[in-house]
PASEBA-1860 file (N, C-alpha, C; in nm, 3 decimals):
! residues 102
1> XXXXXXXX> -4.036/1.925/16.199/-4.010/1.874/16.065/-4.085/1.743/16.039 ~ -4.084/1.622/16.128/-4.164/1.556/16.136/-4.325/1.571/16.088 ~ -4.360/1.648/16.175/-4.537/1.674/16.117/-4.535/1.742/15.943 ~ -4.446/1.747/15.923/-4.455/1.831/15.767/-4.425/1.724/15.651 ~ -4.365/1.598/15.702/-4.331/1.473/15.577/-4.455/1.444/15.545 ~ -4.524/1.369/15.657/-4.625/1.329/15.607/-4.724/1.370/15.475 ~ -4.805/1.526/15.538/-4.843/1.549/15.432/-4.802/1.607/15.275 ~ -4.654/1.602/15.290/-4.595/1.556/15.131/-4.576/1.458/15.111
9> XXXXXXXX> -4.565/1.395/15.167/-4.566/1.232/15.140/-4.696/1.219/15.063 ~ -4.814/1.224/15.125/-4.946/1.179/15.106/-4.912/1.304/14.972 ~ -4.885/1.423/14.951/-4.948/1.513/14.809/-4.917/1.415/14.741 ~ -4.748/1.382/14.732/-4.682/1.335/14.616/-4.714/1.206/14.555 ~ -4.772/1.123/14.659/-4.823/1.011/14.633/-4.975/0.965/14.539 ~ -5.066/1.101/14.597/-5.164/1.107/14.576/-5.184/1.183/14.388 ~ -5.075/1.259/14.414/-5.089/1.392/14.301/-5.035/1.269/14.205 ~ -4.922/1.186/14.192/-4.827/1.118/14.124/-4.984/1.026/14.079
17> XXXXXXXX> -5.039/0.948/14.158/-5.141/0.816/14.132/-5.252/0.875/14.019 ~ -5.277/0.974/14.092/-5.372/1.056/14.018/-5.354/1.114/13.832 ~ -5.235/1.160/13.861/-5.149/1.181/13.754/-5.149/1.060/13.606 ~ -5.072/0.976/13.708/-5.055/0.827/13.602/-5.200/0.795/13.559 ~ -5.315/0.794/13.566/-5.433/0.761/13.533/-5.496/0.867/13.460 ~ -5.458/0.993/13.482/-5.543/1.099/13.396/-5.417/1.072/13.261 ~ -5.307/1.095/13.250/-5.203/1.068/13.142/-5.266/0.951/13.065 ~ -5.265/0.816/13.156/-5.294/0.683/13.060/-5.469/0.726/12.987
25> XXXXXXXX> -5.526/0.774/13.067/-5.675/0.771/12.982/-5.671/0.936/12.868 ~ -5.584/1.023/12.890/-5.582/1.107/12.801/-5.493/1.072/12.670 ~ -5.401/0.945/12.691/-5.362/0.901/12.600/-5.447/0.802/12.494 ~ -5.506/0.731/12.594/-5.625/0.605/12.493/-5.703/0.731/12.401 ~ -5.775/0.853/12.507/-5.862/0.931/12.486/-5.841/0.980/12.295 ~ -5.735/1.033/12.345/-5.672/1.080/12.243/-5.602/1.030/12.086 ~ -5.569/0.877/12.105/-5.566/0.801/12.016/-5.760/0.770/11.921 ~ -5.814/0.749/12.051/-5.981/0.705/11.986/-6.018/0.888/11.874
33> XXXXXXXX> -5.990/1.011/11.950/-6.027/1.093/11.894/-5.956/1.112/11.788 ~ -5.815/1.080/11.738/-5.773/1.067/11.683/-5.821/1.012/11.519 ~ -5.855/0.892/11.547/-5.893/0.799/11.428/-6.065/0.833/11.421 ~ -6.106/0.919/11.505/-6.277/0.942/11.434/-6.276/1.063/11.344 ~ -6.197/1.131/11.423/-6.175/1.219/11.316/-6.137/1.202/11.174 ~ -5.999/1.093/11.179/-5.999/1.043/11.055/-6.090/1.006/10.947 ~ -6.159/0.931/11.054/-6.295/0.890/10.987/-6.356/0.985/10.905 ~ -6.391/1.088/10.954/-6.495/1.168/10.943/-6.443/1.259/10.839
41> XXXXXXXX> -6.309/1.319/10.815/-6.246/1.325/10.742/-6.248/1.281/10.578 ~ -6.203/1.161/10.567/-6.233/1.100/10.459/-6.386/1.073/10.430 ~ -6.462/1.049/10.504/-6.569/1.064/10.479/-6.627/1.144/10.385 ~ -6.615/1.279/10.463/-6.615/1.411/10.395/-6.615/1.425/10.285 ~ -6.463/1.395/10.264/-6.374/1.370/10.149/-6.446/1.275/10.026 ~ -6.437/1.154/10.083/-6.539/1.073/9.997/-6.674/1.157/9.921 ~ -6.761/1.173/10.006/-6.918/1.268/9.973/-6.891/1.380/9.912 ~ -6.759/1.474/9.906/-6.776/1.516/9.859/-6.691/1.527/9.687
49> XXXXXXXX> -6.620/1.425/9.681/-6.568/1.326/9.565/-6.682/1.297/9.486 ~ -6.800/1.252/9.543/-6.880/1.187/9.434/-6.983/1.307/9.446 ~ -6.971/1.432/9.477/-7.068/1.513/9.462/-7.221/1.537/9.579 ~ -7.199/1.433/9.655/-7.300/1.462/9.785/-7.300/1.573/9.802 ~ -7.187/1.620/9.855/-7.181/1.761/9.960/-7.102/1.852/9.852 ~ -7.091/1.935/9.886/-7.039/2.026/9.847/-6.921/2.115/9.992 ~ -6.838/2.080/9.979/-6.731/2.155/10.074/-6.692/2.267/10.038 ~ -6.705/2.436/10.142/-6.638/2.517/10.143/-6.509/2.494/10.247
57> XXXXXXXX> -6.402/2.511/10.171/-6.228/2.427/10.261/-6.219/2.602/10.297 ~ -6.259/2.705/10.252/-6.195/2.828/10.320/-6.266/2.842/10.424 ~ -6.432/2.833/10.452/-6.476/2.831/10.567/-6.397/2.706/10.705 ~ -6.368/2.605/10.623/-6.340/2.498/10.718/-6.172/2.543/10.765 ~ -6.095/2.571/10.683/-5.980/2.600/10.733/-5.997/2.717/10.849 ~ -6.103/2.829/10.821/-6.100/2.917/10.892/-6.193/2.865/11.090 ~ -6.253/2.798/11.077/-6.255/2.683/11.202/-6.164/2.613/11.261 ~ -6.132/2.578/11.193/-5.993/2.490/11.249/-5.862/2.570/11.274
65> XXXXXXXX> -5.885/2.671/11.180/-5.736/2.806/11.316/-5.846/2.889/11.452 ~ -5.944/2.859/11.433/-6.016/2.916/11.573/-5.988/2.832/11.666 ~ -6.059/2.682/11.618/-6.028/2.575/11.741/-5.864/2.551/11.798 ~ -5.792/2.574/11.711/-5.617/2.569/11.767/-5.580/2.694/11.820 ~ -5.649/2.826/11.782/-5.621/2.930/11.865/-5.692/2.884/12.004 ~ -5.830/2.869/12.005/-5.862/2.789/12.192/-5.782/2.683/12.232 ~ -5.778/2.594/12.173/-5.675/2.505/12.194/-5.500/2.564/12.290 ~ -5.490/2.696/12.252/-5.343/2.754/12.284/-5.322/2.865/12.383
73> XXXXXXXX> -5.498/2.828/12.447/-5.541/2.934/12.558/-5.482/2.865/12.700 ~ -5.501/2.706/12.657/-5.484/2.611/12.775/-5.428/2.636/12.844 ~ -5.292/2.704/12.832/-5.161/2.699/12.988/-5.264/2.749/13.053 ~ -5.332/2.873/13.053/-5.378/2.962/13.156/-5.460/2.890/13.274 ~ -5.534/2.767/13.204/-5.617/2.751/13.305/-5.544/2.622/13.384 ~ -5.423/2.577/13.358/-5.332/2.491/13.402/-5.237/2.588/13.502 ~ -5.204/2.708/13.527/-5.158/2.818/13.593/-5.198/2.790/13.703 ~ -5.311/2.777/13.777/-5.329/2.808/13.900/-5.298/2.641/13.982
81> XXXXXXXX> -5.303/2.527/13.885/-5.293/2.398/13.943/-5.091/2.396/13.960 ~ -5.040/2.512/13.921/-4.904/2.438/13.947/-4.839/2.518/14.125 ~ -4.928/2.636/14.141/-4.960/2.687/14.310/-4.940/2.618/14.396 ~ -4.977/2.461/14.359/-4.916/2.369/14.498/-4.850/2.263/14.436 ~ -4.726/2.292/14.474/-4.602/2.255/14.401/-4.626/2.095/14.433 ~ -4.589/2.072/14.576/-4.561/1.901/14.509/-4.671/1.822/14.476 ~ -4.795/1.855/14.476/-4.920/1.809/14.427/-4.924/1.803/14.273 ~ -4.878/1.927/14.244/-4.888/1.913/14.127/-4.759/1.905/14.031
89> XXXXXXXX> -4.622/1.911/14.088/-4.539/1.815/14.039/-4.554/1.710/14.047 ~ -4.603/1.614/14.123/-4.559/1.447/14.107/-4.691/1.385/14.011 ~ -4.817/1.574/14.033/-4.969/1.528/13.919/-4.877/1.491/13.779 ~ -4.784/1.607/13.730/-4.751/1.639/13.574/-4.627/1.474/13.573 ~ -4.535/1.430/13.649/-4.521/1.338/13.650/-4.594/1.207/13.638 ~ -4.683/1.212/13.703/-4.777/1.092/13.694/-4.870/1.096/13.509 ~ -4.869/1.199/13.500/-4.930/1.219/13.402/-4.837/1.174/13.263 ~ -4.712/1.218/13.264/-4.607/1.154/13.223/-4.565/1.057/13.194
97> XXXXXX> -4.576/0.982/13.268/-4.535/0.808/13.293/-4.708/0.721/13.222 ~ -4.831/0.800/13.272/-4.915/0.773/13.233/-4.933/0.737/13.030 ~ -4.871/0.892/12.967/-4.871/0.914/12.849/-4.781/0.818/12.772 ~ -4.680/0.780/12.862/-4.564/0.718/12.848/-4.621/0.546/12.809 ~ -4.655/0.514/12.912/-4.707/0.357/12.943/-4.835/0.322/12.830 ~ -4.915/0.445/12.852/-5.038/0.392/12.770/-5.036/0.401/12.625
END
């Protein structure tokens, strides 16, 4: 039993550290993508207010349910990382506390 702490010790430690840093930078990440979009958005919006552009919104709506249908593919490729349990419990924790903090 002895020889078997260790290396959960070291997953949970490692998976958890790892975790808290991918969470905190997918949180900044995600705030920055957040507000460019905004940007880009009104932008849009703007140019095409004063007649620059010309926007088709049925083509664009119909993009944006494609990208959230890929968007909703994700568990799958998150499936095979939960196989080693305490690695990747103390990862989704760390990731947690990460989202949490940042």
């Amino acid at each position: 039993m002895s020889e078997l702490i260790p290396p959960i010790v070291y997953q949970v430690g490692v998976g958890g550290f790892l975790g808290f840093i991918v969470g905190y930078a997918i949180k900044k990440l995600t705030k920055l993508i957040a507000v460019l979009v905004g940007v880009f958005a009104l932008l849009l919006l703007y140019l095409g207010y004063e007649g620059v552009i010309s926007i088709n919104y049925d083509k664009l709506v119909e993009v944006l349910e494609r990208l959230i249908g890929l968007a909703s593919q994700t568990p799958a490729i998150i499936a095979p990382i939960i196989a080693s349990l305490p690695f990747a419990g103390s990862f989704l924790i760390g990731i947690a506390l990460g989202l949490k903090i940042g």
